[in-house]
N, C-alpha and C positions, 0 to 999 in steps of 0.2 A: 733035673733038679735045679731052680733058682734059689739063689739064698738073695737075702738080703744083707749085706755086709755092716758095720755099725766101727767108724774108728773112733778111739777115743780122741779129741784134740784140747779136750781140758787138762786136768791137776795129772802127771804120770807119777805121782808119789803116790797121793791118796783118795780114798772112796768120796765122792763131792752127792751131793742131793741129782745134780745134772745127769750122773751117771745112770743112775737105776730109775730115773725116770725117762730116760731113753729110752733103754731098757725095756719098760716096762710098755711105752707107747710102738716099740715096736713091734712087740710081741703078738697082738693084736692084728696085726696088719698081716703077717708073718702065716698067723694062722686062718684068717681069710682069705688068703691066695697060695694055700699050699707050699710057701717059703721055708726055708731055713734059715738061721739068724744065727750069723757069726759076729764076733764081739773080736775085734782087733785093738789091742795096746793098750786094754783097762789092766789098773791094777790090784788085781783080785787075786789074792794068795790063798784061794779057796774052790772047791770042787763045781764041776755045774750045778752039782744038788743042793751045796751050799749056797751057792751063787741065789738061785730061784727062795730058798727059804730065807736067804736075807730079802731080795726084792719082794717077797708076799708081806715080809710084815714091815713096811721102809712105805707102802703106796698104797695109793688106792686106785690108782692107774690100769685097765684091763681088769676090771672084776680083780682086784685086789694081787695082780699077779698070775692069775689061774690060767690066763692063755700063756704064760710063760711058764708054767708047769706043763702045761699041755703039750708043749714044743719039745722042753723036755723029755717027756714022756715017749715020744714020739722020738726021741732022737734025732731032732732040727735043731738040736742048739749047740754050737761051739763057741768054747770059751779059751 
């Protein structure tokens, strides 16, 4: 298993536009190479499943977010 790792080094208070468009470009990538996508030192006080339904409706980044459902789905995402 490779993951891709993702740390945050912006805002550690709060959710920034930078973040979930990370997020969202890596997700993509994630799932064309078979990766897992861990998300280290954002701060999100919210479940993975929140996590993805906030970044689907936040982008348009990866089909609106759906490879980061997919990841999801899949059980390649730590948050």
């Amino acid at each position: 298993m490779l993951t891709l790792g993702i740390v945050n080094t912006y805002d550690k208070i709060k959710i920034l536009d930078a973040h979930y468009r990370a997020i969202a470009r890596a997700a993509p990538i994630c799932h064309a190479f078979g990766f897992h996508l861990a998300l280290y030192d954002f701060p999100f006080k919210m479940t993975a499943e929140e996590l993805v339904s906030f970044v689907m409706e936040k982008t348009t980044i990866g089909e609106s977010g759906s490879y980061l459902k997919t990841l999801y789905e899949k059980n390649h995402l730590s948050v």
